[in-house]
C-alpha positions as CSV (number, residue, x, y, z in Angstrom):
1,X,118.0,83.4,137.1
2,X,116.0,81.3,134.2
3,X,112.8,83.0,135.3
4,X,114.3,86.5,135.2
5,X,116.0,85.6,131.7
6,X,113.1,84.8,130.3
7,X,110.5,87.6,132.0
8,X,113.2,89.7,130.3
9,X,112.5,87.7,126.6
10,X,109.0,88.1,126.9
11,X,109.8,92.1,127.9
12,X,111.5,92.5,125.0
13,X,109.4,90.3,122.3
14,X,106.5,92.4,123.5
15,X,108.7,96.0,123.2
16,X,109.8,95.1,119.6
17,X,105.8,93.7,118.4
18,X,104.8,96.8,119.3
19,X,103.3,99.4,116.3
20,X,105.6,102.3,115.9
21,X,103.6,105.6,117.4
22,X,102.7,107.9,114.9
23,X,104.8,110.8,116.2
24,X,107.5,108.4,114.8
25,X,106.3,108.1,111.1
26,X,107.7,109.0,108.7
27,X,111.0,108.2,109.6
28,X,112.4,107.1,106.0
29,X,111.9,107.6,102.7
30,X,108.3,107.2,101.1
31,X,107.5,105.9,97.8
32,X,104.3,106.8,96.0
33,X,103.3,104.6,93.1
34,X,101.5,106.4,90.1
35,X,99.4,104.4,87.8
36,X,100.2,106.6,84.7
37,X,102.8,107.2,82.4
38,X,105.1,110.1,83.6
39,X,104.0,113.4,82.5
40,X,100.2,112.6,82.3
41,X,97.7,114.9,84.2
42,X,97.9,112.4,86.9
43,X,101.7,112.7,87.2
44,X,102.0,116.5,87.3
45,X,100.0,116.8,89.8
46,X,101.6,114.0,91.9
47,X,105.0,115.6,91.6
48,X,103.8,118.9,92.1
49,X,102.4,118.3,95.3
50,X,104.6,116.0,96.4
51,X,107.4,119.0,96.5
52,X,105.2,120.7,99.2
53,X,104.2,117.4,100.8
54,X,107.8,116.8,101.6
55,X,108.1,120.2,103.3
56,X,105.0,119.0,105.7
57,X,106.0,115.0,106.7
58,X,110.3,116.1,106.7
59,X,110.9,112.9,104.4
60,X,111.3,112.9,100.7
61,X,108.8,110.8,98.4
62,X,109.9,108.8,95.3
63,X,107.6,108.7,92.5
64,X,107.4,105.3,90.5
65,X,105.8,105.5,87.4
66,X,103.5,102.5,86.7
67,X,101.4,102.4,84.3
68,X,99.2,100.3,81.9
69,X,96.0,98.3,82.2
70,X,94.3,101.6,82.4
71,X,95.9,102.2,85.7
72,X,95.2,98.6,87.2
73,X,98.6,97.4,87.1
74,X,99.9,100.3,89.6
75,X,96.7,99.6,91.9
76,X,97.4,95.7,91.8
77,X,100.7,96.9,93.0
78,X,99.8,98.8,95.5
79,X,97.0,96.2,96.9
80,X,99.6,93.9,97.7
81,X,102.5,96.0,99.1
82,X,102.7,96.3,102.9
83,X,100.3,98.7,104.9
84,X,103.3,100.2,106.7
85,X,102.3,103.9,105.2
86,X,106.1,103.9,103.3
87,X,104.2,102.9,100.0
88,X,101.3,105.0,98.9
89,X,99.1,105.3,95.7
90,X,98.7,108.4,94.1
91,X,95.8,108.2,91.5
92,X,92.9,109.6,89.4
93,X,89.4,107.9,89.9
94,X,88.8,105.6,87.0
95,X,91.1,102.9,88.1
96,X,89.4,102.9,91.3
97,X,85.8,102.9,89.5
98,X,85.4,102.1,86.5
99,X,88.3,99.3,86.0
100,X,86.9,97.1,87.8
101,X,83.7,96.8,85.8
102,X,85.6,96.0,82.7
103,X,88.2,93.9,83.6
104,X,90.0,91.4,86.3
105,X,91.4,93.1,89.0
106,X,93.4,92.0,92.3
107,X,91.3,94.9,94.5
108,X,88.2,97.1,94.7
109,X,87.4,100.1,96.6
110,X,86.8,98.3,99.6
111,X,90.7,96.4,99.6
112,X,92.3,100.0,99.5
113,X,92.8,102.3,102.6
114,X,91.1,105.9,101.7
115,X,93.7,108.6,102.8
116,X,92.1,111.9,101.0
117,X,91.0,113.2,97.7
118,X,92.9,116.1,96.4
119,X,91.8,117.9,93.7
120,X,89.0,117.6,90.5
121,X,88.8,118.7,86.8
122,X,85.6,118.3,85.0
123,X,85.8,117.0,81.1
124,X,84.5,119.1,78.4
125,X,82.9,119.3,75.0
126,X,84.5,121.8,72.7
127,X,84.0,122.2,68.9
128,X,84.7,124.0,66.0
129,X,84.4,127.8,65.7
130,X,81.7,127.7,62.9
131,X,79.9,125.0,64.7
132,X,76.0,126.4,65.3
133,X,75.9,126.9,68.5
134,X,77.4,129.4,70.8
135,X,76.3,127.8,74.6
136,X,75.9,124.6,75.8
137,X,72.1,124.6,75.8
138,X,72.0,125.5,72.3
139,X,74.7,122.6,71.8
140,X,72.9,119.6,73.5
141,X,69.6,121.2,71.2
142,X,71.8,120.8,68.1
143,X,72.7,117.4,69.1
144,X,69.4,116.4,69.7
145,X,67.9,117.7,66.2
146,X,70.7,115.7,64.2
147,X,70.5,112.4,65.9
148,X,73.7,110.4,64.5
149,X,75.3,113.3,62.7
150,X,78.0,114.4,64.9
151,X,81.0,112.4,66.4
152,X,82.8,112.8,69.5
153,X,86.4,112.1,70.7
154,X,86.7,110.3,73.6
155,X,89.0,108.1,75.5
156,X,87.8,105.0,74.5
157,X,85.6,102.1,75.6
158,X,85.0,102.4,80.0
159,X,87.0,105.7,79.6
160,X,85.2,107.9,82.1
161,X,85.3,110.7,79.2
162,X,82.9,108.5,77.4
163,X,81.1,107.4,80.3
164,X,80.4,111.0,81.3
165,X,79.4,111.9,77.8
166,X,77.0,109.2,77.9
167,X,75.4,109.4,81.1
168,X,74.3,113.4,79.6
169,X,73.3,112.1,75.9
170,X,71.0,109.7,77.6
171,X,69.5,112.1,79.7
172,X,68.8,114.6,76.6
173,X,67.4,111.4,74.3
174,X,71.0,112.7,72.2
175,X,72.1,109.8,69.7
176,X,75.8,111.5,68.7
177,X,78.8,108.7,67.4
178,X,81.7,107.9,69.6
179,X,85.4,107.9,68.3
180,X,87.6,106.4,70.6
181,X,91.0,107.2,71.1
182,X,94.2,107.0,73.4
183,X,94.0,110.0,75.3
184,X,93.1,113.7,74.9
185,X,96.3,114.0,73.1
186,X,95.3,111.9,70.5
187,X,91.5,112.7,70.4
188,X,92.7,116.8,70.7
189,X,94.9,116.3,67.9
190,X,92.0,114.3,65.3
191,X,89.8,117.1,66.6
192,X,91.9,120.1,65.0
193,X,92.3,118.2,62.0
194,X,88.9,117.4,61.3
195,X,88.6,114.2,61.8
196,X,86.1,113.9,64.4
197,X,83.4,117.0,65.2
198,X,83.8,116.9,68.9
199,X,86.3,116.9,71.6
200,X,85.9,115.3,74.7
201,X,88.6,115.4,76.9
202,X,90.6,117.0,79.8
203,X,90.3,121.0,80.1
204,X,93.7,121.1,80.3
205,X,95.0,120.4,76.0
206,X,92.2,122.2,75.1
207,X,92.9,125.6,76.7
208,X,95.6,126.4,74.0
209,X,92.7,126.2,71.5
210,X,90.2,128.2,73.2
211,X,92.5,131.1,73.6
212,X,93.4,131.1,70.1
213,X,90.3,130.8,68.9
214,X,90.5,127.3,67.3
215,X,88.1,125.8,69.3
216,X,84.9,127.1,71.4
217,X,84.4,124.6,74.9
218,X,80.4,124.8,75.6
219,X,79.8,122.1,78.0
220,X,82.1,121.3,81.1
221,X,80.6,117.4,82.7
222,X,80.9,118.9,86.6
223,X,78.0,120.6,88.1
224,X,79.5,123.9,88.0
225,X,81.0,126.1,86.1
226,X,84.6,126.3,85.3
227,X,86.2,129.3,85.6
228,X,88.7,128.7,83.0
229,X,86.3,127.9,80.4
230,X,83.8,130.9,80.7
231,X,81.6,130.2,77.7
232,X,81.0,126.5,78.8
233,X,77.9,125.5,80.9
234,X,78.3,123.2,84.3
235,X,75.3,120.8,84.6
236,X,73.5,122.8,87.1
237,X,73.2,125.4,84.7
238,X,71.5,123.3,82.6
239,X,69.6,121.9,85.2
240,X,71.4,118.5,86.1
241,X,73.5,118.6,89.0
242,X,72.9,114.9,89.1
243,X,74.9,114.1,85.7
244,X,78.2,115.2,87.1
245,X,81.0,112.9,86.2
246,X,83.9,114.5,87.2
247,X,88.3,113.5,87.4
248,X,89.2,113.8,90.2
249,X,92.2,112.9,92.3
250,X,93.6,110.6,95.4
251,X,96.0,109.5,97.5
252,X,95.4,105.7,98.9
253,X,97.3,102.8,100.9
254,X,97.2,99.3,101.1
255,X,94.1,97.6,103.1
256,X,95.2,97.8,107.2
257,X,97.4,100.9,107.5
258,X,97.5,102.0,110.6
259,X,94.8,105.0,110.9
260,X,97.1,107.5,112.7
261,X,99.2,107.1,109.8
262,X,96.3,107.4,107.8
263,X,95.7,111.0,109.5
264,X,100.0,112.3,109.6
265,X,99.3,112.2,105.7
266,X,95.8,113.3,105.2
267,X,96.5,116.2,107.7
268,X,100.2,116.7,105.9
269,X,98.4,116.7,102.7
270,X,95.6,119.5,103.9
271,X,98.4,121.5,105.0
272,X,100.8,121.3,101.7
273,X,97.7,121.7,99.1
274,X,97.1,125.6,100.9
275,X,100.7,126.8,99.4
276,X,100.0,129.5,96.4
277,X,102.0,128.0,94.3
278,X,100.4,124.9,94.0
279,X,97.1,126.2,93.9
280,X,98.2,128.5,91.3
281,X,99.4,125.4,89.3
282,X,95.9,123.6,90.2
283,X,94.0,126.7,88.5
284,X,96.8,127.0,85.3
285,X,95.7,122.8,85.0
286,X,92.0,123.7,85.3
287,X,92.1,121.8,88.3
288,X,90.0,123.0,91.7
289,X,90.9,121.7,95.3
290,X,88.5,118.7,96.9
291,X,89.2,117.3,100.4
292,X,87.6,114.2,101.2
293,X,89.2,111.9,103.6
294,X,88.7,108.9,105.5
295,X,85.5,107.0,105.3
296,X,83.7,110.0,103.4
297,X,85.8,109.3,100.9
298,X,84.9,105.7,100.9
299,X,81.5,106.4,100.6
300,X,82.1,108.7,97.6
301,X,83.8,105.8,95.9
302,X,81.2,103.7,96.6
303,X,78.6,105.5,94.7
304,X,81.0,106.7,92.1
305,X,81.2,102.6,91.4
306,X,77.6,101.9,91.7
307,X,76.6,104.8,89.1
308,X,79.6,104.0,86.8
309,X,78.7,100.6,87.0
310,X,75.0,101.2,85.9
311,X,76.0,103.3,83.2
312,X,78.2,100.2,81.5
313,X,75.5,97.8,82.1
314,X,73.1,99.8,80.2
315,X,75.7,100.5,77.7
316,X,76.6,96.8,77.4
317,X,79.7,97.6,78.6
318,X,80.2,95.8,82.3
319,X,82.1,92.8,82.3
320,X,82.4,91.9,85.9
């Protein structure tokens, strides 16, 4: 009787340490942590998502807002919560990147569980209607034949605004002043009242501008084109492909989840990012679809932090 009460024990202890199967997740509410303040780029696109995403994995998401450090203090979070796949980190690149070159961090690219990438939005260059140039070829020259004149806005010191900006000035020998600021709010808003001779921002503030004709966008920092600034050049245009420096987007997890977990929300997220709408709201944002999951995406954010990290060394920038 002992031996079959305790073959019974053993039963069950091994029953109840077993993983929950995949066909079983989710089964409760998901929460998905956002490094930014609510209403930010990074937010909108979260939430917007998230309402098909829902439809997909038959659970609702929470967003929580946390933000500050640059997006650190929502990673740190997230790099210590359980890899159970019920708390999830929505987030642009940088934090991932470019944080950890500049200050202490509890995580790195290789802590973090890659699910997928979602979507991407090149920065861009715009200036003022009378400025003397009319294409983004004849802007870099401009720059280059008045070494020190002109100022840019930008997002500040290790913002990847600046670093993108930086990474094509040094490629063109351009010597142009940076003005930092706390956002492309606050940089767009200095820009249309004369304070600084360039913005460099997100697509998104600007587009406003453009289509009143308050500002002319001649250089977009992805490779290609941007279909919702036609009069800006992509860096293949101009012959450098290799300069890209892009936002983009991402969903990741705590280091361990469970890799068929790892697939029910890459593969929900594939399916929820083909709705119209929300590729309707990715073109309105400037925004394109990218899907890179898994260890692909890994890779890309290894060599996003090796570049990044190169750039702030010869900048003086890297701390860590």
């Amino acid at each position: 009787m002992k031996t079959l009460q305790l073959t019974s024990l053993v039963a069950l202890s091994a029953f109840t340490a077993m993983p929950v199967m995949a066909d079983d997740y989710p089964n409760r509410p998901i929460e998905i942590i956002v490094p930014a303040p609510a209403g930010g780029g990074t937010d909108n696109v979260a939430r917007m998502l998230n309402q098909y995403l829902q439809e997909e994995l038959g659970e609702s998401l929470a967003v929580l807002n946390v933000a500050g450090g640059g997006g650190a203090i929502g990673v740190n979070q997230i790099a210590r919560a359980k890899p159970d796949g019920y708390t999830l980190l929505s987030t642009w690149n940088s934090p991932i990147t470019t944080v950890p070159h500049m200050q202490r961090v509890q995580y790195s690219y290789e802590t973090l569980t890659p699910i997928t990438s979602t979507s991407q939005s090149a920065y861009t260059m715009c200036v003022a209607p009378d400025f003397p140039a009319e294409t983004g070829e004849e802007f870099l020259a401009e720059l280059q034949n008045n070494p020190g004149q002109y100022t840019y806005g930008n997002d500040g010191v290790g913002g990847t605004m600046r670093l993108a900006a930086e990474r094509i000035f040094e490629a063109y020998d351009i010597e142009a002043r940076p003005i930092p600021f706390g956002g492309a709010g606050e940089t767009l808003q200095n820009f249309l009242g004369g304070h600084v001779d360039i913005y460099g921002g997100s697509i998104t503030p600007a587009l406003p501008y453009v289509e009143d004709g308050k500002a002319k966008c001649l250089l977009v920092t992805s490779a290609d084109d941007n279909e919702a600034l036609p009069q800006a050049s992509g860096l293949a245009a101009l012959g450098h492909p290799e300069l890209e420096t892009v936002l983009w987007r991402m969903m990741l997890a705590p280091e361990g989840m469970d890799e068929q977990r790892v697939n029910v929300i890459a593969d929900a997220v594939a399916s929820a990012v083909e709705h119209p709408e929300f590729q309707a709201f990715l073109t309105s944002q400037g925004e394109t679809l990218n899907l890179v999951r898994g260890e692909e995406l890994r890779e890309r954010l290894h060599q996003e932090t090796v570049a990044i990290g190169e750039t702030l060394e010869k900048l003086g920038l890297k701390k860590n």
